[in-house]
C-alpha positions as a LaTeX table, in Angstrom:
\begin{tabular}{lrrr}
\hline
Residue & $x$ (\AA) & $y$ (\AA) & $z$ (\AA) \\
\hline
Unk1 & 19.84 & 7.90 & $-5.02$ \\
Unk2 & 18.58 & 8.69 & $-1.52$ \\
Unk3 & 15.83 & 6.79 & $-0.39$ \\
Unk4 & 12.57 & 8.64 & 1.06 \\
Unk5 & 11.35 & 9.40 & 4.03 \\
Unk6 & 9.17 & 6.73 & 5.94 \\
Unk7 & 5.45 & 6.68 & 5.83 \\
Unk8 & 3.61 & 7.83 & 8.91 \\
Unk9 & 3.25 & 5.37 & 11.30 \\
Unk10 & $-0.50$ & 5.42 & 11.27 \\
Unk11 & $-0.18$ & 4.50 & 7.45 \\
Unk12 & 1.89 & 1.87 & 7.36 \\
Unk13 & $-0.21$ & 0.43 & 10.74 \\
Unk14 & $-3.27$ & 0.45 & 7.93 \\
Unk15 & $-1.24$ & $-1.18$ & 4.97 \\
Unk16 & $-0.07$ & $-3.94$ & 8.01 \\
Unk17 & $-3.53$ & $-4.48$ & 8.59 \\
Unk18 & $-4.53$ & $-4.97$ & 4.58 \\
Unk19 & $-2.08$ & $-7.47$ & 4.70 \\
Unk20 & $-2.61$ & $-9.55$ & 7.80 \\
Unk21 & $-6.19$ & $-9.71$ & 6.43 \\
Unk22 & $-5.27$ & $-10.03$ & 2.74 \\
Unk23 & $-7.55$ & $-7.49$ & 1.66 \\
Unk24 & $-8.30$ & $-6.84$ & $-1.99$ \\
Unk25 & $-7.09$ & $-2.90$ & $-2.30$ \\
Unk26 & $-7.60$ & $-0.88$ & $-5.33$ \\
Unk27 & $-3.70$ & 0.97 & $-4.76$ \\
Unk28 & $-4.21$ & 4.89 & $-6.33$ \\
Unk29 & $-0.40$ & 6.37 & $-7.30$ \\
Unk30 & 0.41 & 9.51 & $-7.31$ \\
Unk31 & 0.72 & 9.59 & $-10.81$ \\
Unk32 & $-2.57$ & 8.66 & $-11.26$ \\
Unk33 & $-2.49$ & 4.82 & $-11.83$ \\
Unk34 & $-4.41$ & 2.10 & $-10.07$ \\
Unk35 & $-3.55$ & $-1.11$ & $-9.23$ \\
Unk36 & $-5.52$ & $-3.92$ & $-8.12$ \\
Unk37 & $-4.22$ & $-6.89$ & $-5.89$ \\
Unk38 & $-4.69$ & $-8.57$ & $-3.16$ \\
Unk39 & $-2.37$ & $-7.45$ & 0.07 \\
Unk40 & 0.27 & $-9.89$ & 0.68 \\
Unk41 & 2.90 & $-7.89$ & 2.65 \\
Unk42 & 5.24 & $-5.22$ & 3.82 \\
Unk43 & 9.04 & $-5.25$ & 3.40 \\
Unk44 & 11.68 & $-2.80$ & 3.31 \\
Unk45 & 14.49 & $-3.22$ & 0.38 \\
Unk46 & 17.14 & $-0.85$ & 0.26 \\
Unk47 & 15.82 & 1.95 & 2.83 \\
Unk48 & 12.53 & 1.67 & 0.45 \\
Unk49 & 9.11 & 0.64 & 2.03 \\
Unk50 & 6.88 & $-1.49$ & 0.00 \\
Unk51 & 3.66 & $-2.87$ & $-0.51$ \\
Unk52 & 3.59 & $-6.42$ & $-1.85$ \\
Unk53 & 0.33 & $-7.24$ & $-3.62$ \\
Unk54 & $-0.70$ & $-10.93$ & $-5.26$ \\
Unk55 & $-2.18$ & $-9.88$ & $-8.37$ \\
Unk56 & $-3.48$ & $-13.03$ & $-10.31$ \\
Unk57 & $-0.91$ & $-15.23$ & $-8.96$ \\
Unk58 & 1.75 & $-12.82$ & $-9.60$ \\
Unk59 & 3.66 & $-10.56$ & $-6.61$ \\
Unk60 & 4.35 & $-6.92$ & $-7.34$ \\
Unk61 & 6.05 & $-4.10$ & $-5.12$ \\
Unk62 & 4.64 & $-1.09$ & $-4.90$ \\
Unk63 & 6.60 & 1.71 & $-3.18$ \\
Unk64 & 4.94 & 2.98 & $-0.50$ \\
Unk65 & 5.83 & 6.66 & $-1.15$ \\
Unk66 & 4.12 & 6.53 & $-3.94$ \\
Unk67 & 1.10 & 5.71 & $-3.35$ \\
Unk68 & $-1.83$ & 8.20 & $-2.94$ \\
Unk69 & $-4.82$ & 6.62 & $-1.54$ \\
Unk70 & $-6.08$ & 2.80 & $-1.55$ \\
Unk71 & $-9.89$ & 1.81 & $-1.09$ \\
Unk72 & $-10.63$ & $-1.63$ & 0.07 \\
Unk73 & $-12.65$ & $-3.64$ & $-2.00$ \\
Unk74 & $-12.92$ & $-6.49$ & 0.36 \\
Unk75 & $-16.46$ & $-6.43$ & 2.46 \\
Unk76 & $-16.97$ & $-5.91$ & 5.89 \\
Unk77 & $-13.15$ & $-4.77$ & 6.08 \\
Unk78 & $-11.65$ & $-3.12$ & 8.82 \\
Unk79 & $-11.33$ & 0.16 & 7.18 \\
Unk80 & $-12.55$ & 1.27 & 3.60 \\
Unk81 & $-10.01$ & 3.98 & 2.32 \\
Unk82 & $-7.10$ & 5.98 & 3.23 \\
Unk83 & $-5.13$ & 8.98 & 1.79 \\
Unk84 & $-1.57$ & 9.18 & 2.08 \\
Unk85 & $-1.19$ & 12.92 & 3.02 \\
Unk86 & 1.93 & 14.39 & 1.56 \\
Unk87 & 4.21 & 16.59 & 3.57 \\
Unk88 & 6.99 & 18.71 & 3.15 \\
\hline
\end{tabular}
């Protein structure tokens, strides 16, 4: 299976950011799930980008292409939301 495409630049520059600062994000997938965790890091596995989030005490990838928005839930953040536009 082919991987994706990378995530803009400016995207993954906002998920880097969630994660130096360990934001809690509230992660909105394109199929309509949320996920709620605190940002740990970014890695890519096997041409895939993910998200690593801490979610009580446990560490879960998310694939970055498919998520669809996150909204920061901690205060006084850097940024409160951003949508992952789709292309193509």
């Amino acid at each position: 299976m082919k991987a994706p495409p990378p995530i803009a630049c400016d995207l993954h520059d906002h998920l880097e950011v969630a994660c130096l600062y360990r934001y809690e994000l509230e992660v909105q997938c394109v199929d309509g799930s949320t996920i709620t965790g605190r940002a740990a890091d970014t890695r890519t596995a096997s041409g895939n980008e993910l998200l690593i989030l801490e979610i009580d005490s446990e560490i879960r990838e998310i694939l970055m292409h498919e998520i669809a928005a996150i909204l920061v839930l901690t205060p006084n953040a850097r940024f409160t939301q951003v949508t992952f536009e789709r292309t193509g």
